[in-house]
C-alpha positions as CSV (number, residue, x, y, z in Angstrom):
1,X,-11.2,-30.0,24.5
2,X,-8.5,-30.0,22.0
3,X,-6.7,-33.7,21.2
4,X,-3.4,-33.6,23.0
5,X,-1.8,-34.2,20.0
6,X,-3.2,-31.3,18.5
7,X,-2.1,-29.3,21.4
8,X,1.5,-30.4,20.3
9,X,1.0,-29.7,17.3
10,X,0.2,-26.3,18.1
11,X,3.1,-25.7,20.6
12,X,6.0,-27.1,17.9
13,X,4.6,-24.4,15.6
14,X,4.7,-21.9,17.8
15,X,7.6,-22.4,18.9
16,X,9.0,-23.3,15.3
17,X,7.4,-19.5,14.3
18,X,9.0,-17.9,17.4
19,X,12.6,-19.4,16.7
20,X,12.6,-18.3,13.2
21,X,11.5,-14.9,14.5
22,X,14.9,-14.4,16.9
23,X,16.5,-15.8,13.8
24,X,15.8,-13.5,10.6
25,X,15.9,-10.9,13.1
26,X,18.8,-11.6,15.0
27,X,20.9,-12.6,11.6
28,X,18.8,-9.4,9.8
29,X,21.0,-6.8,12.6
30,X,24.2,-8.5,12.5
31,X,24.3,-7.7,8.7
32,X,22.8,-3.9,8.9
33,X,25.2,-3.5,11.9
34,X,28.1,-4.5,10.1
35,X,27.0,-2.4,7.1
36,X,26.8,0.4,9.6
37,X,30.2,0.0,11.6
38,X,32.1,-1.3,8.5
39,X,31.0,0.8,5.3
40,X,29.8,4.1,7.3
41,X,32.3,4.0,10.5
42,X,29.4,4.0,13.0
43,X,32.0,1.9,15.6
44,X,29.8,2.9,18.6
45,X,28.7,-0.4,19.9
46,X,27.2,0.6,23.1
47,X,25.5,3.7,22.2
48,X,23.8,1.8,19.8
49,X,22.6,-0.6,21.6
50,X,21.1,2.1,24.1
51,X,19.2,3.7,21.0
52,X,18.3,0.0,20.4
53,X,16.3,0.4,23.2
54,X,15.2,3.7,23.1
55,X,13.2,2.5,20.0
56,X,11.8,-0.7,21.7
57,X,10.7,1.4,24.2
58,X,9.2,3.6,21.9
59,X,7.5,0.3,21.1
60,X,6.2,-0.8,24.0
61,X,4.6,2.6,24.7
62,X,2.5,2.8,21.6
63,X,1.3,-0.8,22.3
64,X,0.8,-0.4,26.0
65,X,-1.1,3.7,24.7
66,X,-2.9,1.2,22.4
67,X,-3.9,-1.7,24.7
68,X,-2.1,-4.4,23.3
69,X,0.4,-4.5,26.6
70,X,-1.9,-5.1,29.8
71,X,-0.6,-3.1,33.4
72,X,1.7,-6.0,35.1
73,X,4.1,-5.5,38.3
74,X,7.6,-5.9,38.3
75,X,9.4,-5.0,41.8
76,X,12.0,-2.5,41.3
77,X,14.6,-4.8,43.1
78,X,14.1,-7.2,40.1
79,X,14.2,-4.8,37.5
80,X,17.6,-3.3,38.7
81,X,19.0,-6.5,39.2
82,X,18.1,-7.9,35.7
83,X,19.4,-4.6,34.4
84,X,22.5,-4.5,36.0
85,X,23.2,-8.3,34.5
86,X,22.0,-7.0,31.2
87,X,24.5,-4.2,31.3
88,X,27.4,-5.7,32.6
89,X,26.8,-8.1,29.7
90,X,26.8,-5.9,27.1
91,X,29.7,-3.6,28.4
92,X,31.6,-6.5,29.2
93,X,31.1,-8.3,25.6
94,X,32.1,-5.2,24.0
95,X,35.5,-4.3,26.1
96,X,35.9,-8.0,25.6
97,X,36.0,-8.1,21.9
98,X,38.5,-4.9,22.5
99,X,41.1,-6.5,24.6
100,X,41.3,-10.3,23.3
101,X,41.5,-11.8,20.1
102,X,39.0,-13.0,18.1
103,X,39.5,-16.8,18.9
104,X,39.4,-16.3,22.8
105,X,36.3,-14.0,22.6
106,X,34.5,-16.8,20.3
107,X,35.5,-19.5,23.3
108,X,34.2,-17.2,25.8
109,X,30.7,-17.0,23.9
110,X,30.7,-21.1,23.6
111,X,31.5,-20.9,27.4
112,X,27.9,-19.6,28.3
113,X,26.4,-23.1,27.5
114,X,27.8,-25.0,30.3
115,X,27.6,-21.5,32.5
116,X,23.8,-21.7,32.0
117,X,23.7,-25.8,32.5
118,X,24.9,-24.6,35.7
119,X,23.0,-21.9,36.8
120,X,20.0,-24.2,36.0
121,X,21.5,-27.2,37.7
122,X,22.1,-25.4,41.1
123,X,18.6,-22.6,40.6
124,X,16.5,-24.5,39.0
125,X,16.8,-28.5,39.8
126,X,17.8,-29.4,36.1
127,X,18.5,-32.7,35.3
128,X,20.5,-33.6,31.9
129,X,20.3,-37.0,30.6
130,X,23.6,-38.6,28.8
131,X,22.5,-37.7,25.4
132,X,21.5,-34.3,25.7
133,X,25.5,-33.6,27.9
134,X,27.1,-35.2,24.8
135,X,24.7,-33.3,22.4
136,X,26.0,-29.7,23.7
137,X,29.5,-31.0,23.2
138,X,29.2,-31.8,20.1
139,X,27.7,-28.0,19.3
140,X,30.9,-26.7,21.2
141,X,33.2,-28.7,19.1
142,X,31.5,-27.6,15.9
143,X,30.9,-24.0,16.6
144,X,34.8,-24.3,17.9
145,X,36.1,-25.8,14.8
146,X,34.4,-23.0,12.3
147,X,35.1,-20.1,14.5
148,X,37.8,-20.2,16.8
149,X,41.5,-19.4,15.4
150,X,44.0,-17.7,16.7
151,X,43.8,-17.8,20.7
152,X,45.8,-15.2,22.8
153,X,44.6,-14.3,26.2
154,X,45.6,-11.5,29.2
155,X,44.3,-11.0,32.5
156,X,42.0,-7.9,31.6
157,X,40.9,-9.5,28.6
158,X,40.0,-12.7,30.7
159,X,38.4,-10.6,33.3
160,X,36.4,-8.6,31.0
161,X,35.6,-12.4,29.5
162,X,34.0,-13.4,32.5
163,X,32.4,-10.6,33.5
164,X,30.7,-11.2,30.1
165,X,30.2,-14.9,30.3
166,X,28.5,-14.8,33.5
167,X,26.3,-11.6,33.6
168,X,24.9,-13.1,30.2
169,X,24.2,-16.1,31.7
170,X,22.4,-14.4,34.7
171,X,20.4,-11.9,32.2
172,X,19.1,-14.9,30.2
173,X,18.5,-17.2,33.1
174,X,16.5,-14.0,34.4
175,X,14.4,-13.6,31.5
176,X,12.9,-17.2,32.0
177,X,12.5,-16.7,35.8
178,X,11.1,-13.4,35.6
179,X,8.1,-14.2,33.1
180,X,7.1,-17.3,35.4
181,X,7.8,-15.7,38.6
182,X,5.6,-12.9,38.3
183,X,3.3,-14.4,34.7
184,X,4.7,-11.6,32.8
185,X,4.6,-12.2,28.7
186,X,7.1,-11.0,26.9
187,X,6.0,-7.6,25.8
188,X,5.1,-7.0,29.5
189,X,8.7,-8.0,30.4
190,X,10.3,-5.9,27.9
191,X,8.4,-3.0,28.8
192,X,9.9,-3.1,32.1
193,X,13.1,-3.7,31.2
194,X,13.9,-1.5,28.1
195,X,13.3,2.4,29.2
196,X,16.0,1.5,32.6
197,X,18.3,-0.1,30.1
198,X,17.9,2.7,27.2
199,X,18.5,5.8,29.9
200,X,21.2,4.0,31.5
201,X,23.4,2.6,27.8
202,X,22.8,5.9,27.1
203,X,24.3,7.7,29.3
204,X,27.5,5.4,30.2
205,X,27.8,4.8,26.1
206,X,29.5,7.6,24.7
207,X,31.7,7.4,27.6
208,X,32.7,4.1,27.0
209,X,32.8,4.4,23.1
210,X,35.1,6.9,23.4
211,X,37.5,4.3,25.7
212,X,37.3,2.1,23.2
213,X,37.2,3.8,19.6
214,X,38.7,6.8,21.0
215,X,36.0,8.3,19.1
216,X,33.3,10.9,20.3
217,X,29.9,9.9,18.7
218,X,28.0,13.6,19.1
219,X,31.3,14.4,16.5
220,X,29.9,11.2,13.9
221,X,29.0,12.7,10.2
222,X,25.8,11.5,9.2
223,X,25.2,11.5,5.9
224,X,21.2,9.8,3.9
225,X,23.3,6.7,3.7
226,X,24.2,6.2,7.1
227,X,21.0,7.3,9.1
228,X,19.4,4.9,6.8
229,X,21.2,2.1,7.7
230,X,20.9,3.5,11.6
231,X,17.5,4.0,11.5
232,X,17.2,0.2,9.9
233,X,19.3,-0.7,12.9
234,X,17.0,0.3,15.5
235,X,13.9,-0.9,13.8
236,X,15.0,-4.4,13.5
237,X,16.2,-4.1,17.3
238,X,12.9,-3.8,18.3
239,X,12.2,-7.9,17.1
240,X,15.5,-8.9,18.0
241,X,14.8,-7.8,21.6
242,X,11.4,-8.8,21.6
243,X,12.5,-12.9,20.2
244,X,15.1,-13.3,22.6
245,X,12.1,-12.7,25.3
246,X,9.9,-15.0,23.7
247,X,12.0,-17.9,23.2
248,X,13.9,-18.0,26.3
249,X,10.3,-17.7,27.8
250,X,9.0,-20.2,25.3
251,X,12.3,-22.5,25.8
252,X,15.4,-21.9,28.6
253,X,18.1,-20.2,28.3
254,X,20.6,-23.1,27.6
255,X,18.3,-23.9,25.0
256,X,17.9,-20.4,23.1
257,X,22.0,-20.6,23.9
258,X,22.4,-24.2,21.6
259,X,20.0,-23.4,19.2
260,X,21.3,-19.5,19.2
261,X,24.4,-21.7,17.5
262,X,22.5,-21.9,14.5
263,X,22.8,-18.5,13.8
264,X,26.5,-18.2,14.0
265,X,26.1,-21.0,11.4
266,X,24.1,-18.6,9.2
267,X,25.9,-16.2,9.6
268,X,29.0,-17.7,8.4
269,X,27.1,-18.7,5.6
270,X,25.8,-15.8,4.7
271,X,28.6,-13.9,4.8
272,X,30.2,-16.0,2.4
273,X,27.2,-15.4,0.1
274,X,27.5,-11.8,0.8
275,X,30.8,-10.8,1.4
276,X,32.7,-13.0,-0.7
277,X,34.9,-16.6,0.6
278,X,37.4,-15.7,1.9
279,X,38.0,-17.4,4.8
280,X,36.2,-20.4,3.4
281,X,37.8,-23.9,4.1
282,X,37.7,-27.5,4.5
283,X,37.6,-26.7,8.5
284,X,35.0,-24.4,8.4
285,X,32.8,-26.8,6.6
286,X,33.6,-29.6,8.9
287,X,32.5,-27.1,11.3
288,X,29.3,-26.3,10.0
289,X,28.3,-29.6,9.8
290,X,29.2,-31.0,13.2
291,X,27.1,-28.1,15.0
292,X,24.4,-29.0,12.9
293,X,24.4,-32.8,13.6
294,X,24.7,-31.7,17.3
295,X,21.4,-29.2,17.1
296,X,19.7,-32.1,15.4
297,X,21.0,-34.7,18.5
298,X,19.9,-31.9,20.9
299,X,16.5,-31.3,19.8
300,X,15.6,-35.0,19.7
301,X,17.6,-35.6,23.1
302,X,16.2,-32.9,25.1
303,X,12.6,-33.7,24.2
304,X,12.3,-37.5,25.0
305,X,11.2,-38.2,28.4
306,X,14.1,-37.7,30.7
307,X,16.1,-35.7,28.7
308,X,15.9,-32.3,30.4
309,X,13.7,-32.0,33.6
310,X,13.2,-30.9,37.3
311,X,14.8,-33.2,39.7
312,X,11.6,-32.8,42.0
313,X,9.1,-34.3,38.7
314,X,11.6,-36.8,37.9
315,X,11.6,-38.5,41.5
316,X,7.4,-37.7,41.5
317,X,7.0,-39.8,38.5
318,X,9.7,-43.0,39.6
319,X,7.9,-43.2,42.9
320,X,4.6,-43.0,40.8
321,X,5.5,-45.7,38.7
322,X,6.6,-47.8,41.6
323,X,2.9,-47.8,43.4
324,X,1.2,-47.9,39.6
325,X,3.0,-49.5,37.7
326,X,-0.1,-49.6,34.9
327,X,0.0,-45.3,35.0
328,X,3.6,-45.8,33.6
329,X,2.4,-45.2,30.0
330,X,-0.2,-42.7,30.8
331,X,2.7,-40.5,32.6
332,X,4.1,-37.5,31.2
333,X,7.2,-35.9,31.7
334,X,7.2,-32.5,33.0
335,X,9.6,-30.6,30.6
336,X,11.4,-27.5,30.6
């Protein structure tokens, strides 16, 4: 049998190798998109995101033709319901991002933190510990600091907000109950999930491009440059989708939500490197650095024993160590 130690060793590098997977790929398409929409005109977020999927699904039937994907079961009621969350969210980001400014639409993304604590409070049984609360504050405040400016808000920008908030928070709090309800991995998952979600972007995106861009995308002029960059796009997609699986499988979704921080962060940075510094101050600094410290402080809070954990294991393992008191260092948390 393999030393538990070794086993943890094993599991941080996994997990290490799947979080630097979401985040190469995730910060890799936020840089090609922006090429794309910025430099080419390609303003079509929502048809892109359904040839995102196209693609990935694509994927998954090449690996599932190949045997690399095994036949799983997903009921359809499931499926549709983690669909209709993972639409709404998209839809709901983008006409977000149309109707507020900038600084409310980066406060309603910092909002989906304490919307997933909750969902996994009231679902799921989840019990924070002091320093892991205080931790996710402390992200908040950074993120806040380095991204949130001007703040102006109206009632269907603030609807479309928390359509947003809360159908992400229900899509990624799916993804984690999905795979353990029914033992699905994360290709098996996607696979489900991607052809319903290509067909249906699809066919409600050009409509709703067109609302927002006034724009009709079967009018775009392609040109080498652009269908590069497009192409590119969907590619990377295709691990994007697949990492966010995998480490809110791997993690939770409040997790992948704190640590998903450190991409803003990167971003930023990166940007700066990229695309000159303008915007570059004294308060976005301070920013950067207080998210960091907080990532840090959640990371080591969430792992001790107590930190994060079902209520049910939690009140196992105090009556445990009231009838044995000599198993108490022998005991080990249950973590999620």
């Amino acid at each position: 049998m393999m030393a538990p130690s070794s086993k943890a060793d094993k599991k941080a590098a996994l997990d290490a190798a799947a979080w630097m997977f979401n985040v190469v790929t995730s910060v890799g398409i936020i840089i090609v998109n922006k090429a794309l929409m910025a430099t080419y005109g390609f303003s079509f977020a929502t048809t892109l995101t359904g040839l995102h999927f196209l693609t990935t699904t694509l994927m998954t039937g090449v690996l599932r033709w190949l045997g690399y994907i095994q036949p799983s079961h997903l009921p359809v009621s499931e499926l549709l319901k983690f669909v209709l969350f993972a639409n709404f969210s998209i839809v709901g980001m983008n006409v977000s991002l149309m109707l507020n400014s900038v600084g409310f639409y980066q406060i309603a993304k910092l909002s989906m933190i304490p919307v997933s604590c909750l969902l996994e409070v009231v679902l799921d049984k989840i019990r924070y510990s002091r320093d892991t609360k205080l931790s996710i504050l402390v992200v908040l405040m950074g993120v806040a600091v380095c991204t949130v400016t001007d703040v102006s808000v109206n009632s269907r920008g603030f609807i479309a907000a928390f359509v947003a908030v809360w159908s992400t928070a229900m899509q990624q709090y799916y993804v984690h109950y999905l795979q353990r309800k029914y033992s699905l991995s994360s290709f098996n998952l996607l696979g489900h999930t991607a052809p319903v979600q290509a067909a249906s972007l699809l066919l409600i995106g050009p409509f709703l491009d067109y609302l927002l861009t006034n724009k009709k995308v079967y009018e775009f002029d392609f040109n080498i440059a652009s269908a590069i960059f497009l192409s590119l796009s969907c590619i990377i997609a295709i691990g994007t989708n697949l990492s966010q699986f995998i480490c809110i499988g791997r993690f939770t979704a409040v997790s992948f939500q704190v640590l998903g921080h450190m991409k803003t962060i990167l971003v930023l940075i990166l940007g700066f490197l990229f695309f000159g510094k303008e915007g570059l101050n004294i308060q976005v600094v301070i920013g950067m650095l207080i998210a960091i410290v907080g990532m840090v402080w959640y990371g080591n809070a969430s792992s001790k024993p107590g930190g994060k954990e079902r209520r049910s294991h939690s009140m196992a393992r105090s009556s445990q160590q009231k009838l044995v008191p000599s198993l108490e260092s022998t005991e080990l948390d249950d973590k999620v």
